[in-house]
C-alpha positions, -999 to +999 in steps of 0.1 A: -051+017+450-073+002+422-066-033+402-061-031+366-080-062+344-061-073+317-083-099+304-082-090+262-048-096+246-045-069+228-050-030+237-045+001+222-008+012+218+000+034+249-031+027+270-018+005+295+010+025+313-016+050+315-046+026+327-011+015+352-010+051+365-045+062+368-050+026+390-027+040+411-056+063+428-069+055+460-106+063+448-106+038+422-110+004+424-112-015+386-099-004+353-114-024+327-104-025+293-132-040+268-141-044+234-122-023+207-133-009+174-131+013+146-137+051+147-153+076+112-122+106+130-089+104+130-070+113+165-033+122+165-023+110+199-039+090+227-071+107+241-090+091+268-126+108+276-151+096+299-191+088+283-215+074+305-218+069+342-224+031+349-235+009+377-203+013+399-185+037+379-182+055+342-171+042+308-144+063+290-136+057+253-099+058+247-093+065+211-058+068+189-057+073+154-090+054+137-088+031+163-111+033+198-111+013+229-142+015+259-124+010+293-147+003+325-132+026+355-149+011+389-153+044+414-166+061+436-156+097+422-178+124+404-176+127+372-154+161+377-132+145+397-125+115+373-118+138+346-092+160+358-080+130+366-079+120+331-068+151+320-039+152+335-026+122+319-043+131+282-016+165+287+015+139+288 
């Protein structure tokens, strides 16, 4: 079961009870949410994707309307793994 770091005081509407969720795993060990900004697309709902593998895990980019959020995940998963992961809480 993997510890989620809430360290920023604000977070993109709908991203934590997910972050909450996907912690629950017994293959991943941080969540990290970090530094928000503002996207050129518009998304409709909350869509979390994974971009680059890291030291000790991957960074995804969650992103809702113009507004996009990199979250650390801390694993030792593939990349395939982590994102069916994912996907099955970007379906809900």
């Amino acid at each position: 079961m993997g510890r989620l770091v809430l360290n920023h005081s604000t977070h993109i509407e709908g991203l934590i009870p997910i972050l909450k969720k996907l912690a629950l795993d017994i293959n991943i060990k941080t969540i990290t949410p970090a530094t928000i900004s503002r996207s050129r697309g518009r998304s409709s709902k909350l869509i979390i994707r994974l971009s680059v593998q890291t030291i000790n895990g991957y960074k995804a980019i969650a992103r809702k309307g113009k507004t996009a959020q990199e979250v650390f995940i801390s694993t030792d998963l593939s990349k395939d793994e982590l994102k069916k992961i994912i996907d099955t809480y970007n379906r809900k």
